[in-house]
N, C-alpha and C positions, 0 to 999 in steps of 0.2 A: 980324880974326885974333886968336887966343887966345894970349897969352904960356904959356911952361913953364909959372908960377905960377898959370895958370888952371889947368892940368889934372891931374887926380887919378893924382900915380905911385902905385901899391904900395910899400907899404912890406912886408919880407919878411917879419917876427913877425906883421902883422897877416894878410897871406893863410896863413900857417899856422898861426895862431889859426884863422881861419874853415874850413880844412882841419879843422882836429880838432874845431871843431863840425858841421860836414858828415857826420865821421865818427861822432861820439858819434848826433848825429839817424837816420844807417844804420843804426847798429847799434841803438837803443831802436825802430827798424819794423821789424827784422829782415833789413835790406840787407845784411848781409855773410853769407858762409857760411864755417863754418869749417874746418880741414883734414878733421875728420872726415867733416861733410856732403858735402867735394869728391869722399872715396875712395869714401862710398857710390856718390854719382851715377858714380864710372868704373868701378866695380863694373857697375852695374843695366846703364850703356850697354856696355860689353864684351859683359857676356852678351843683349842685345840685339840686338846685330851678328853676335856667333857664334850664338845662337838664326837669325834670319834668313837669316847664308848657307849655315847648313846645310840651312836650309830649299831657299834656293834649289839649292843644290847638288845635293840630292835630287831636285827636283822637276827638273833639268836631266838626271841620269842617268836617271830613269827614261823621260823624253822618249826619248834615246837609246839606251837597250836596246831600248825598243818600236819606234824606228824601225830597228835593228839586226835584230832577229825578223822584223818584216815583209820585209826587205829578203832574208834568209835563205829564209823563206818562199816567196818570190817565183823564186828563184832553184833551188831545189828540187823546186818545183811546176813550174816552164818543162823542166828537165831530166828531169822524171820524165813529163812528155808529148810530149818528144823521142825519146827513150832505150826507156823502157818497149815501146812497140809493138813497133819493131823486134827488142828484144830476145824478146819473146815470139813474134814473130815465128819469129827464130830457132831459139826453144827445138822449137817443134810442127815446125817444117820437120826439125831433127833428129831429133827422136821418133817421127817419120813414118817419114821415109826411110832412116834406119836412119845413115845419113851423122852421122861424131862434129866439129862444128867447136868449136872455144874460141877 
């Protein structure tokens, strides 16, 4: 077993000496960025996210107009091969017979 005296406390000047040489060796590799460098990077990433969800945004409505159009279409085209005969129908049998319906 190891008495206290065996083992190495910290002392607090010297881990923040070794702190600030930590720090000084960050910064002579270029480890730290500084406020300017932060605003650029939230700059670039904002317009990044709004570039992208407008993208997807777009790309989301136009999905849904084209499936709106068709869905229109669909529904225009079913009625107007309902509707149409009959009503032509209608028209010649009155044009015929001389008979006025509305």
């Amino acid at each position: 077993m190891s008495s206290v005296g065996d083992r190495k406390i910290p002392v607090l000047t010297d881990v923040v000496a070794e702190s600030e040489a930590n720090a000084d060796e960050a910064d002579q590799l270029g480890g730290t960025i500084d406020l300017g460098d932060i605003e650029t990077l939230i700059a670039e990433l904002q317009t990044r996210i709004a570039s992208q969800t407008f993208t997807l945004a777009d790309d989301l409505m136009r999905e849904a107009f084209a499936e709106m159009e068709a869905n229109i279409f669909r529904q225009i085209s079913s009625r107007l091969r309902q509707e149409l005969p009959e009503m032509i129908d209608s028209i010649i049998r009155v044009q015929l017979t001389g008979n006025q319906e509305d």
